[in-house]
Backbone bond lengths (Angstrom), bond angles and torsions (degrees), N, CA, C in turn:
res aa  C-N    CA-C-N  psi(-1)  N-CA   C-N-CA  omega(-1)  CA-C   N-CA-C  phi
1 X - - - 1.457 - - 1.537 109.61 -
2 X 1.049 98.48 143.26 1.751 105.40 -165.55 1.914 88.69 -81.63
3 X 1.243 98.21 -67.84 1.564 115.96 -169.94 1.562 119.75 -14.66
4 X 1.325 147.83 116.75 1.127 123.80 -168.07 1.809 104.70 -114.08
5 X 0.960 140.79 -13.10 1.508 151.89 148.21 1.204 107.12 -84.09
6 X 1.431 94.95 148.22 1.744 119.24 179.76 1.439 88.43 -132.30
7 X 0.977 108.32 107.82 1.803 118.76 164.27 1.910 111.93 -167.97
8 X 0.726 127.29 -3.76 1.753 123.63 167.20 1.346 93.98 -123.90
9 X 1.600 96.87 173.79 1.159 136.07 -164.74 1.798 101.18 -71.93
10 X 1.298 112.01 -53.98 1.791 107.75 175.20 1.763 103.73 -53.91
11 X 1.182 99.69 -36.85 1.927 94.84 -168.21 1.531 111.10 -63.26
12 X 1.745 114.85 -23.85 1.376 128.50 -176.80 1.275 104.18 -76.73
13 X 1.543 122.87 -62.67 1.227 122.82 174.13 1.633 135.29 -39.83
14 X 1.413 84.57 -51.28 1.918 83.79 177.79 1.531 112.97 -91.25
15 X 1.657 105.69 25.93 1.797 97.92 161.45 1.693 88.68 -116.71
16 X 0.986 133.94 -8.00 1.387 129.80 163.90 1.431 102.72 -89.86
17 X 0.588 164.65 82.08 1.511 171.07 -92.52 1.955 108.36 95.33
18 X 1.772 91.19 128.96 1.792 89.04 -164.96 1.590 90.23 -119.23
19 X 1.253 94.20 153.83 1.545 118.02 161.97 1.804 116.60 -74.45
20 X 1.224 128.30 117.12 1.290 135.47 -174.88 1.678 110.81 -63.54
21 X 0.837 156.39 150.54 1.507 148.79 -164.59 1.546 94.07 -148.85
22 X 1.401 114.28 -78.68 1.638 100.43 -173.92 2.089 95.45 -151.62
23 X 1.221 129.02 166.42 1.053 109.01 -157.90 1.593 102.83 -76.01
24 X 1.568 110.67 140.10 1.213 124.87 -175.81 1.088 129.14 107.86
25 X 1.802 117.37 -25.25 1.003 140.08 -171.63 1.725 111.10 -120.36
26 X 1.212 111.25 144.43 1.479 135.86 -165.07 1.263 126.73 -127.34
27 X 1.709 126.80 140.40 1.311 94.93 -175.77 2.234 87.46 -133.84
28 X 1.198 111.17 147.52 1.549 94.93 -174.38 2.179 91.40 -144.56
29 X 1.510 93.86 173.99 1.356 108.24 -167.76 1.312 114.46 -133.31
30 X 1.726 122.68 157.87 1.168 100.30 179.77 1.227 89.69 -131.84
31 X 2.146 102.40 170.45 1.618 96.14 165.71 1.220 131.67 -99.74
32 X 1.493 92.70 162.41 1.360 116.61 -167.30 1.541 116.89 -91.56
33 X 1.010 93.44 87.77 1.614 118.58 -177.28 1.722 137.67 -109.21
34 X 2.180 95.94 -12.31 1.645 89.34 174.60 1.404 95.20 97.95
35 X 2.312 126.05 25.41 1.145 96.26 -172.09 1.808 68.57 -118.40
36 X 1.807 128.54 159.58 0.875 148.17 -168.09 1.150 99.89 -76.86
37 X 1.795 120.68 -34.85 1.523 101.38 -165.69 1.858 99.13 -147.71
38 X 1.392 113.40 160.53 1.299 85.34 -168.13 1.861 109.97 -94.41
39 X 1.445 116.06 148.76 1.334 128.61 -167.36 1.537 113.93 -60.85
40 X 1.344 117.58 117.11 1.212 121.05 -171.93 1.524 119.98 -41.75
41 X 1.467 115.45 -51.79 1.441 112.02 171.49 1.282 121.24 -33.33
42 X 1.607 118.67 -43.13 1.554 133.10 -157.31 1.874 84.37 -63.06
43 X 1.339 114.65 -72.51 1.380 106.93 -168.19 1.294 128.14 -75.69
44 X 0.983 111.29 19.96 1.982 124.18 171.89 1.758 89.23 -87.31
45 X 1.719 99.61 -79.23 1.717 106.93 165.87 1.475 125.15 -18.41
46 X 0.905 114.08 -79.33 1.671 126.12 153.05 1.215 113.73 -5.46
47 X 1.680 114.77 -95.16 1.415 122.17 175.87 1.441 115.15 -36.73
48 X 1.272 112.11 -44.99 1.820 112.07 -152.30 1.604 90.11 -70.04
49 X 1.297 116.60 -35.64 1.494 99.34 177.07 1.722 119.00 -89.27
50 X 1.082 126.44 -12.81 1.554 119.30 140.18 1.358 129.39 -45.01
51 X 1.707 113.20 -33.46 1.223 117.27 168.47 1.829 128.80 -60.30
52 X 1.749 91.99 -38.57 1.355 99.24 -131.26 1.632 70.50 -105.40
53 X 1.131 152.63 11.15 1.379 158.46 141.21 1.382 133.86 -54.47
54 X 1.587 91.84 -22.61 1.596 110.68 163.61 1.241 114.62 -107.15
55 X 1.104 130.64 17.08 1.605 141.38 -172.87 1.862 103.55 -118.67
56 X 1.761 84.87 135.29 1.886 90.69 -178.84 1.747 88.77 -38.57
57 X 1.449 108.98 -179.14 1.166 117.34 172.21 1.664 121.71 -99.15
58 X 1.520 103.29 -11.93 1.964 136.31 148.73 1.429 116.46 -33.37
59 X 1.694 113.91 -27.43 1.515 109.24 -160.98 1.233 93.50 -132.48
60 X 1.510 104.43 116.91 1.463 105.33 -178.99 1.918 101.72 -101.57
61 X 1.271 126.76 175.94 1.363 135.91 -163.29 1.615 97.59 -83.29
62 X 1.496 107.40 140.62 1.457 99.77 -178.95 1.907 99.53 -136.26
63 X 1.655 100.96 -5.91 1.415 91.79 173.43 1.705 92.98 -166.65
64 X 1.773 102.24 158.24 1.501 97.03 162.86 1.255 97.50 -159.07
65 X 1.226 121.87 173.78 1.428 152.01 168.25 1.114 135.90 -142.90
66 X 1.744 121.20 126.56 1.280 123.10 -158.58 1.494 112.26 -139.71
67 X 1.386 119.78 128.02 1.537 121.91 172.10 1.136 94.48 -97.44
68 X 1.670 117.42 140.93 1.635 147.49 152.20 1.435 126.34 -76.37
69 X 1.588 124.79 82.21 1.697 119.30 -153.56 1.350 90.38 -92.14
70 X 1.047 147.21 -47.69 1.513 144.50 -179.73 1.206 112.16 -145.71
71 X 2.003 105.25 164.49 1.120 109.04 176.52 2.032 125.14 -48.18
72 X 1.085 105.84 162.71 1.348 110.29 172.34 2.086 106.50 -90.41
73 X 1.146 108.20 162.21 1.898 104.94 161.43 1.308 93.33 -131.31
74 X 1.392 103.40 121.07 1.051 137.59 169.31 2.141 102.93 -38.97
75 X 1.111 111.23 -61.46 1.109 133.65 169.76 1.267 122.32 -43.53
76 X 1.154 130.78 -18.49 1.559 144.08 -178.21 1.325 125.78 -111.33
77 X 1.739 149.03 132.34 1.336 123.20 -168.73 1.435 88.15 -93.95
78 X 1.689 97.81 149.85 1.531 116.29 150.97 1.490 132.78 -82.13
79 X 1.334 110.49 125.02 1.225 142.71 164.93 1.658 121.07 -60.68
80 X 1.444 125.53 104.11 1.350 123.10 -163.02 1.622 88.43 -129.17
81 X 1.303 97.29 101.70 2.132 110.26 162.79 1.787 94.68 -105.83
82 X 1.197 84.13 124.45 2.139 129.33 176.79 1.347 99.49 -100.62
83 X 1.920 106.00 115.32 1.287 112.30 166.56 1.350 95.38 -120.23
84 X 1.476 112.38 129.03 1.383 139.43 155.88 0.958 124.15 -36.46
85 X 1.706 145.80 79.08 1.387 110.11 -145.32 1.856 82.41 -120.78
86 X 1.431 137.72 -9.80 1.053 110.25 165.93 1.913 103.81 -174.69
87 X 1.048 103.02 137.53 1.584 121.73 -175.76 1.750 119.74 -102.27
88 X 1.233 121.29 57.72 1.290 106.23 -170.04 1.474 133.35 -96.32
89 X 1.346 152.42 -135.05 1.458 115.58 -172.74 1.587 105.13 -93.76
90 X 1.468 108.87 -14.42 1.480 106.40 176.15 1.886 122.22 -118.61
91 X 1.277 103.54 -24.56 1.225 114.46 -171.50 1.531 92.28 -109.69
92 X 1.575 105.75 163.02 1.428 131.54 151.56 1.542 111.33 -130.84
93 X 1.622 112.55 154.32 1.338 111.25 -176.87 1.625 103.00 -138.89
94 X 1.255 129.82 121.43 1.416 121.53 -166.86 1.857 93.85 -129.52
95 X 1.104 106.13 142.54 1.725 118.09 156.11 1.910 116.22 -113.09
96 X 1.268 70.74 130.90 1.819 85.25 -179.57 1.393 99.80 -106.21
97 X 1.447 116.13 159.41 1.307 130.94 -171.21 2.105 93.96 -134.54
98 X 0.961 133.35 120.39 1.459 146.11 159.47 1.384 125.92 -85.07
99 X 1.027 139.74 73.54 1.880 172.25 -169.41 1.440 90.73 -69.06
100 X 1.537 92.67 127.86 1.709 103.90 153.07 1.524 104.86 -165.86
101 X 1.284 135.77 129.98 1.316 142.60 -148.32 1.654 120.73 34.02
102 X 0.830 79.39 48.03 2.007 75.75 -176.77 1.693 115.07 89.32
103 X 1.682 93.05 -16.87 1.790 79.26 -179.59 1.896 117.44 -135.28
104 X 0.805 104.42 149.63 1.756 121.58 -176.04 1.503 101.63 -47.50
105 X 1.251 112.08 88.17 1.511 115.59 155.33 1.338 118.89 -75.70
106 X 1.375 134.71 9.51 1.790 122.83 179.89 1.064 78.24 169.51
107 X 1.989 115.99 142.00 1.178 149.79 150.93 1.799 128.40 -104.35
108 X 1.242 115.34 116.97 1.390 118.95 167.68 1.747 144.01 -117.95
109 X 1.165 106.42 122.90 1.615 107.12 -178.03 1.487 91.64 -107.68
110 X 1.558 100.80 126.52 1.416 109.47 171.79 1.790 101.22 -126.66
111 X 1.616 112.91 158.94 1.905 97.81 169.74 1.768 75.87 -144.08
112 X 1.741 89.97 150.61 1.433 112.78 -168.90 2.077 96.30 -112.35
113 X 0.781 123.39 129.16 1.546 122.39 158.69 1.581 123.20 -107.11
114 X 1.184 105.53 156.95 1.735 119.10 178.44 1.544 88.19 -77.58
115 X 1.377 95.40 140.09 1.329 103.44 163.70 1.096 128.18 -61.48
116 X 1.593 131.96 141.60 1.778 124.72 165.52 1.289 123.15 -140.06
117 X 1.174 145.28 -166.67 1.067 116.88 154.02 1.614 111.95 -119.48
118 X 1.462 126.29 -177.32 1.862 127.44 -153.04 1.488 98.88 -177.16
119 X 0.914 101.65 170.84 1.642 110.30 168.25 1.351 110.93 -70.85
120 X 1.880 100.91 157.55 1.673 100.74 -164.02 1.415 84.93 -141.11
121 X 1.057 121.04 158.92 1.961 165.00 -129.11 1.095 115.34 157.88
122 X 1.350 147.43 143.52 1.239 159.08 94.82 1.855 132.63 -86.87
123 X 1.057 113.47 -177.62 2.104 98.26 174.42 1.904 74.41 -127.78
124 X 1.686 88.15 143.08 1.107 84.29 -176.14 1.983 137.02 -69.02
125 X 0.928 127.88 -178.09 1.488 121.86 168.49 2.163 113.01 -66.42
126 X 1.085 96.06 136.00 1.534 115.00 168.11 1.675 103.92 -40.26
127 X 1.115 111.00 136.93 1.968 118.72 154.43 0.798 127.07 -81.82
128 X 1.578 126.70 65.42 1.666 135.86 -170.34 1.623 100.21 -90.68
129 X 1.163 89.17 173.14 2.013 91.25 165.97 1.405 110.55 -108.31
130 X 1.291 91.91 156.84 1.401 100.24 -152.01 1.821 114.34 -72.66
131 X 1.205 130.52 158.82 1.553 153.12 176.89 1.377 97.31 -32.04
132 X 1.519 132.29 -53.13 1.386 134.61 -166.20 1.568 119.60 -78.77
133 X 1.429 106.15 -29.95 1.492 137.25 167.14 1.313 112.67 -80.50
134 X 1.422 125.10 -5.53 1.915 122.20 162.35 1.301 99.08 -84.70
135 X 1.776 113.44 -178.00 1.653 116.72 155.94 1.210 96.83 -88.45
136 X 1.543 97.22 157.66 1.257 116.82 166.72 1.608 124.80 -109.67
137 X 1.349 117.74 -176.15 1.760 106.27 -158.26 1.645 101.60 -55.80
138 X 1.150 148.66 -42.24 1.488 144.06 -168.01 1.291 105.41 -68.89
139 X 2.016 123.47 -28.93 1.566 122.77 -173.31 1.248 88.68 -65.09
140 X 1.963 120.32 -58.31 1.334 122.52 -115.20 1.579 82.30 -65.65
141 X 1.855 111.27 -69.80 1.647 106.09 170.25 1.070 117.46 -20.29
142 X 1.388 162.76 -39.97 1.220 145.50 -145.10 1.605 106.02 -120.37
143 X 1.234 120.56 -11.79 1.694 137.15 175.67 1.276 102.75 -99.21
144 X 1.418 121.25 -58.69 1.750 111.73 -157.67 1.637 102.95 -118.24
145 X 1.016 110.45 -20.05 1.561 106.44 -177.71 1.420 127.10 -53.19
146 X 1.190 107.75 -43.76 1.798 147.80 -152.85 1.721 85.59 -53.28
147 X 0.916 137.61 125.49 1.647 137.54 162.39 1.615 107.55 58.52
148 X 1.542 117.96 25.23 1.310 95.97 169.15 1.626 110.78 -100.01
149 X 1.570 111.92 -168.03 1.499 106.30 171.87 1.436 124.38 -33.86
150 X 1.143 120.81 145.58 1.780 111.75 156.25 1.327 130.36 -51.25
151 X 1.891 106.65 -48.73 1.660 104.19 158.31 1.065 121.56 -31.01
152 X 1.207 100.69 -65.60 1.724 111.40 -151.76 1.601 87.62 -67.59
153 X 0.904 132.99 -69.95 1.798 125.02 -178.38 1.331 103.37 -51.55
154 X 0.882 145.23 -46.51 1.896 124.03 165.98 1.537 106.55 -45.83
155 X 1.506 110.04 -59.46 2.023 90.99 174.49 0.775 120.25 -64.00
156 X 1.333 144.51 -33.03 1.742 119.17 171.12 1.435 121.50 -76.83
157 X 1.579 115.12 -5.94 1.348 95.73 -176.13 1.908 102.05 -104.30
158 X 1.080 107.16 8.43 1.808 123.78 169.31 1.545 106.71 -52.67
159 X 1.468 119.00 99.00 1.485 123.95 165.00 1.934 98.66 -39.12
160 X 1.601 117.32 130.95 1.169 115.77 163.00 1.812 116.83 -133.58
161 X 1.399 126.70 179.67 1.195 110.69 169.83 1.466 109.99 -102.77
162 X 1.240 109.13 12.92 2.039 112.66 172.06 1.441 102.17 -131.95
163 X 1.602 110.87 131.23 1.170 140.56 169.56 1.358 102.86 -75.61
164 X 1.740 104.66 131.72 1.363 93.32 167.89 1.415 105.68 -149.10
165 X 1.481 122.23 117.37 1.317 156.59 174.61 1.947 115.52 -65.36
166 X 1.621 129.05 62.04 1.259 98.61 -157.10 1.585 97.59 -99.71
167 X 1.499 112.60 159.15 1.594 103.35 -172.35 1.250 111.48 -88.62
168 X 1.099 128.06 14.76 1.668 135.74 -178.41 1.615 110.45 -151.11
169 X 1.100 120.61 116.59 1.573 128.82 177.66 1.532 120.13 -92.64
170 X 1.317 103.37 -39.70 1.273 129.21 166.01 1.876 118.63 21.39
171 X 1.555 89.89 -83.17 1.703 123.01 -161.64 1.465 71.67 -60.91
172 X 1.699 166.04 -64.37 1.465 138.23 -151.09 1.276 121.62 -77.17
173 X 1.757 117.42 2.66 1.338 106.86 174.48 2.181 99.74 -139.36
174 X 1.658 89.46 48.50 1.714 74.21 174.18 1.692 82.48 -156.35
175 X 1.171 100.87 164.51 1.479 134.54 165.28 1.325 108.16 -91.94
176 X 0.913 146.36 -12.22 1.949 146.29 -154.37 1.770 84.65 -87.49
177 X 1.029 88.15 156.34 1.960 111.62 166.74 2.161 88.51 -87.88
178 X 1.051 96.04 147.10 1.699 123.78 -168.05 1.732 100.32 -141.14
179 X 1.367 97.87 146.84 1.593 94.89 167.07 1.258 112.91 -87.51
180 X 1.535 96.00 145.86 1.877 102.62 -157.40 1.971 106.13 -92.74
181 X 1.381 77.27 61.69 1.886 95.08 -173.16 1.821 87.26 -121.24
182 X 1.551 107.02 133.11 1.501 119.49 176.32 1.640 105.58 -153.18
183 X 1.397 93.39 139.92 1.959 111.75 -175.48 1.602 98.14 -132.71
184 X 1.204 115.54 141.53 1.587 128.79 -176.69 1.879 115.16 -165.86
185 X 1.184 94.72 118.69 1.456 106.44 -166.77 1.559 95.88 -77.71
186 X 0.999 129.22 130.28 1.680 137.38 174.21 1.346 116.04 -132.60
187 X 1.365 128.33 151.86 1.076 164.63 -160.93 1.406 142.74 -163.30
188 X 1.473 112.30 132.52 1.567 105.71 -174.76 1.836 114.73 -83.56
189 X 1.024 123.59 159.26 1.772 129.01 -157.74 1.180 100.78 -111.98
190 X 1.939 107.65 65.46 1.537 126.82 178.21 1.514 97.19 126.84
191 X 1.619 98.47 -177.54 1.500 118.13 -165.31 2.303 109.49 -86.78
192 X 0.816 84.22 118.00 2.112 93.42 169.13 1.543 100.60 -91.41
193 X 1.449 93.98 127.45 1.044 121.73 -172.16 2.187 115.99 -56.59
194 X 0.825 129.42 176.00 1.593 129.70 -166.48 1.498 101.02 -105.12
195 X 1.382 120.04 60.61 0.826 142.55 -152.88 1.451 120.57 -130.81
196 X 1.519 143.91 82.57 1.579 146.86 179.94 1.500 108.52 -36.55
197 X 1.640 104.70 -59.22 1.499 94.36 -172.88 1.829 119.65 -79.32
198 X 1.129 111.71 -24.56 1.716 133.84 161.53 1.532 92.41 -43.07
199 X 0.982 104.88 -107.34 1.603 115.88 -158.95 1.485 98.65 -30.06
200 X 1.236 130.60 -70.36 1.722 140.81 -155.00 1.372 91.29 -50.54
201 X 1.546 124.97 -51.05 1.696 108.51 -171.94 1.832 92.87 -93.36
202 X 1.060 144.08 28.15 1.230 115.75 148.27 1.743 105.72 -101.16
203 X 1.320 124.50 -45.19 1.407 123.94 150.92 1.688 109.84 -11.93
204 X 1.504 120.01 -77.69 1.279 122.45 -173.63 1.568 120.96 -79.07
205 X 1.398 124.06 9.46 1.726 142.15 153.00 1.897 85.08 -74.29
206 X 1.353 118.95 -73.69 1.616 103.02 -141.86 1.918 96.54 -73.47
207 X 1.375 115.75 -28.39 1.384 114.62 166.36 1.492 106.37 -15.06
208 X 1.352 113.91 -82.23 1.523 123.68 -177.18 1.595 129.28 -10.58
209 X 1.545 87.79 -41.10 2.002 111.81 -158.94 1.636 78.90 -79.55
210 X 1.736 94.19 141.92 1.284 122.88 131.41 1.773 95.71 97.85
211 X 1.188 102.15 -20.45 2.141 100.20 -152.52 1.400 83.88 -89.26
212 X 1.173 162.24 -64.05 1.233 148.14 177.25 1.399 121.49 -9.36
213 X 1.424 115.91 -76.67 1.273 142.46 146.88 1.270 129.30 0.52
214 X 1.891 102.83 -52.79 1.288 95.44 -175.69 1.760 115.87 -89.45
215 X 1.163 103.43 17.28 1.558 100.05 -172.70 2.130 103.59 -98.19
216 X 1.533 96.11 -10.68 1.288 117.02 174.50 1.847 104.86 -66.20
217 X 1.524 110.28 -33.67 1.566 110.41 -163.21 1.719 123.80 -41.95
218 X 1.385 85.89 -42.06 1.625 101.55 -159.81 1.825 102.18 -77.75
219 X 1.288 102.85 -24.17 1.719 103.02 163.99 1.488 140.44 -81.49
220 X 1.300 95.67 -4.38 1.445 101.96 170.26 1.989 97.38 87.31
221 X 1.549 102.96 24.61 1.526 75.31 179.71 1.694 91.54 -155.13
222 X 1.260 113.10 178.76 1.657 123.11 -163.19 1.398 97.59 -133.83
223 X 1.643 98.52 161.63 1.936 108.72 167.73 1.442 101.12 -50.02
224 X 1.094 123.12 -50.55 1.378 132.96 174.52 1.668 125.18 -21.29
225 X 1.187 104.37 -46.78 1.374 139.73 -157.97 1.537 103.34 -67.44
226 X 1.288 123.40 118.81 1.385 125.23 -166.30 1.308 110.60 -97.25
227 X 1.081 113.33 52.01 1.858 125.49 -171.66 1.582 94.50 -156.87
228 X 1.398 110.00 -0.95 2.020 89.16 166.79 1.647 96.96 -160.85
229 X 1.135 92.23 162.46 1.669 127.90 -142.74 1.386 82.19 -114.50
230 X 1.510 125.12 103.17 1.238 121.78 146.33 1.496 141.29 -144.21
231 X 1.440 123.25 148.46 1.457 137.29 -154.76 2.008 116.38 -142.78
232 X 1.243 104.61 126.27 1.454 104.00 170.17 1.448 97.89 -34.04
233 X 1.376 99.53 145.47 1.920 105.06 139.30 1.275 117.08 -122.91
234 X 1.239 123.88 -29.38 1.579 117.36 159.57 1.417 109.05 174.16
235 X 1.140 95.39 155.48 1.393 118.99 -153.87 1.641 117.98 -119.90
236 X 1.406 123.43 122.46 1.488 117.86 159.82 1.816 125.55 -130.51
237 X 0.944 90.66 163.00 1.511 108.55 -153.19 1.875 108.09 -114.92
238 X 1.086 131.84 120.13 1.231 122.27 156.99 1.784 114.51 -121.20
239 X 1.514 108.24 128.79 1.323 107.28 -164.21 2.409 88.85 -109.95
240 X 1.413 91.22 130.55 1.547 102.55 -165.08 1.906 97.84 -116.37
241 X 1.228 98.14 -24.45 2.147 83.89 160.52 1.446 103.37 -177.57
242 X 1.490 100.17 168.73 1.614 132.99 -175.81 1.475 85.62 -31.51
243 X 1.726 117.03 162.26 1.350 133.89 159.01 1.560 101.01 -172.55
244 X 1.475 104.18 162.46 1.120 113.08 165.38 1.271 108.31 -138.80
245 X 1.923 130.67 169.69 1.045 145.96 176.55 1.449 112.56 -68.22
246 X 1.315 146.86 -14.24 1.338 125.23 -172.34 0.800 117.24 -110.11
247 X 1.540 125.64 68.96 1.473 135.15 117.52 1.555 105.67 -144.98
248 X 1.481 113.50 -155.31 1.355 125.10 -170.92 1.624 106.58 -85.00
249 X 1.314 115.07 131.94 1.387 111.54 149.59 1.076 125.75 -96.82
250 X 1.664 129.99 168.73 0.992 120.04 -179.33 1.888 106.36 -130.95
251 X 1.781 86.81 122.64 1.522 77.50 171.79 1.739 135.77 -126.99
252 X 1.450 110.75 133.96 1.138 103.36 -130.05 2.001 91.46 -118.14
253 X 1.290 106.38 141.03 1.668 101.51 -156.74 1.824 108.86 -131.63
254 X 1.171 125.54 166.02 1.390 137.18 175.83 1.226 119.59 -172.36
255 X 1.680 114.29 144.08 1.077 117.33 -159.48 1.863 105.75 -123.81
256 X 1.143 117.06 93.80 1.585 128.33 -163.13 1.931 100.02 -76.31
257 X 1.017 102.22 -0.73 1.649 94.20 -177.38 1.574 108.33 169.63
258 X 1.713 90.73 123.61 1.858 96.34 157.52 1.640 105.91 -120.68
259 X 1.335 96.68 161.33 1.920 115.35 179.43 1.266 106.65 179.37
260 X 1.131 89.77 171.46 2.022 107.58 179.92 1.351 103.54 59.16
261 X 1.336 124.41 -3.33 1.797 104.86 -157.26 1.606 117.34 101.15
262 X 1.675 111.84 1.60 1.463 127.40 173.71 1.002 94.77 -98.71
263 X 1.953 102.09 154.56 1.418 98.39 154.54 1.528 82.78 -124.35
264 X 1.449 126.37 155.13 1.499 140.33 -173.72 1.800 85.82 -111.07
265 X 1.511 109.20 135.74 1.629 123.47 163.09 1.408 137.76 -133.27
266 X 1.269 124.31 83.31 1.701 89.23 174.62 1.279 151.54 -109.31
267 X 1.416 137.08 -165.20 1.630 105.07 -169.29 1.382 84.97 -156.94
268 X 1.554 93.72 167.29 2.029 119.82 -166.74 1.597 75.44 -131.18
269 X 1.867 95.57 140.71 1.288 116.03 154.76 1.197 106.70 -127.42
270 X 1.899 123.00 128.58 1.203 143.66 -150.71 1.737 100.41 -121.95
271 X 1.375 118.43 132.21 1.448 109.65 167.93 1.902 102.04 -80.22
272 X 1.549 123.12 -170.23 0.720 125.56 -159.47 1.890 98.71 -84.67
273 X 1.398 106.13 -42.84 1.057 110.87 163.83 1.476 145.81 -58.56
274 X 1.588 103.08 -4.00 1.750 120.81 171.70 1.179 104.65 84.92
275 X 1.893 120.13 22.99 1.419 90.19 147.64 1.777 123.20 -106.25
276 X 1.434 122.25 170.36 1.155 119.40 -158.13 1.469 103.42 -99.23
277 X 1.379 116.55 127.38 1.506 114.03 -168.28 1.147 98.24 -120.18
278 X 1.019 145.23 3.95 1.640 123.10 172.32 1.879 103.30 173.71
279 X 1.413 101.29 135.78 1.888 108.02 170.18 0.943 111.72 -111.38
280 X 1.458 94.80 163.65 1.994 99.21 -167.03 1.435 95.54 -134.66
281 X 1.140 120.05 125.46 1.686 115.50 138.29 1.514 133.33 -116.20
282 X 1.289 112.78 154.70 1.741 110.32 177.71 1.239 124.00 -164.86
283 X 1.006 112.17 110.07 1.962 119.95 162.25 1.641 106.18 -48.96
284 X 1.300 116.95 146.58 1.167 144.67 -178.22 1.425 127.22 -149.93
285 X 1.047 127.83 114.88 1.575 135.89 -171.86 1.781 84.70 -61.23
286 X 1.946 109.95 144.84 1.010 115.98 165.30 1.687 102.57 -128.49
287 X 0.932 154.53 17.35 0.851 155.13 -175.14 1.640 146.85 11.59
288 X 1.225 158.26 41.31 1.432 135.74 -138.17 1.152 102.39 -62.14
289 X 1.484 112.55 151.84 1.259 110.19 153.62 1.708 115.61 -140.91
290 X 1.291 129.02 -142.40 1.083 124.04 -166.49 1.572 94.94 -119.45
């Protein structure tokens, strides 16, 4: 990759963007930015478009699921082999496999459908305030930054290609148990291209952000938090209608149960206009440690 910043929306895209190798097989990159391991979103994103490359171009993604077997290295390209596992008159169903030294760092079953139309429902969108009415990256520094951790001020001051607006900061500078309910207006840093398979794996890159986290609320503690050890374990996605990138979404999350060392999460992604484009759920190792 030529590109040497990752912070807009083109810089996101063309590392989600794969190199063709032979049919079925994929080869993709990440950036090189100084992060230890590579970010789960990147290889959900990744795959779904290894998937969706072998799919008529008729069937767009309407669900997936992904296990996380080991870390990623940032430093190494990933290897994405696509097995065909079924073509039928309306659906497709493909499994991707994600390679890095010889072994399966992340697994995906995704199924693509022809569009139709059916009966429609949604529950409606949350009453947050709006994206323009939060701080933004120059407030948040200048409100919450000021004497907090170094972590936590290295992540917010991290050039990224998703904006993220959350209406409560809270849970990174307290110990208290919080209700493990979280809303955050997000955005990509420029225009995504008019694009089915583009958008769907940049949608399922920013999926990733934030839902971990909130299963941390009710303990008084954050990813942040240097007393627990935490990592996706897998992740699924259901995408319920058309959207595009230019404006804010809002994504809005809850965490109904932690145990074993999990925290269980899920999340609604809302266009600006209140309709509901896609749910998320995901287990996440939370770990204590010493």
């Amino acid at each position: 990759m030529a590109r040497s910043t990752f912070n807009s929306a083109d810089s996101l895209v063309e590392y989600l963007d794969l190199e063709t190798l032979e049919e079925n097989l994929f080869r993709g990159q990440s950036p090189q930015v100084g992060w230890q391991r590579i970010f789960g979103g990147q290889v959900i994103g990744q795959a779904l478009v290894a998937a969706q490359r072998t799919v008529a171009p008729d069937r767009g993604v309407h669900s997936l699921h992904g296990y996380f077997m080991r870390p990623g290295d940032p430093s190494t390209p990933i290897i994405y082999d696509v097995e065909r596992i079924r073509d039928g008159s309306s659906f497709s169903t493909r499994w991707v496999v994600a390679i890095q030294h010889g072994k399966a760092i992340f697994s995906l079953q995704a199924s693509f459908h022809k569009d139709e139309d059916g009966l429609e429902y949604q529950e409606g969108m949350p009453d947050v305030p709006a994206p323009e009415d939060l701080p933004g990256p120059d407030e948040i520094q200048a409100a919450f930054l000021e004497g907090a951790p170094e972590h936590i001020v290295k992540y917010w001051r991290t050039e990224r290609p998703i904006e993220v607006r959350p209406v409560i900061m809270e849970h990174y500078f307290t110990t208290k148990s919080l209700p493990p309910i979280q809303h955050a207006w997000v955005r990509t840093l420029g225009p995504v291209p008019d694009d089915r398979i583009v958008q769907a794996s940049v949608l399922a890159y920013l999926s990733d952000m934030l839902l971990l986290d909130t299963s941390l609320f009710s303990h008084g503690r954050s990813v942040f938090s240097k007393d627990i050890q935490a990592a996706s374990l897998d992740h699924a996605m259901w995408f319920h209608r058309r959207f595009d990138f230019s404006d804010w979404l809002l994504y809005t999350m809850d965490s109904p149960s932690t145990s074993g060392a999990r925290g269980f999460s899920r999340g609604s992604l809302y266009a600006r206009d209140g309709r509901l484009i896609a749910s998320v759920a995901q287990e996440g190792l939370i770990r204590e440690r010493d």
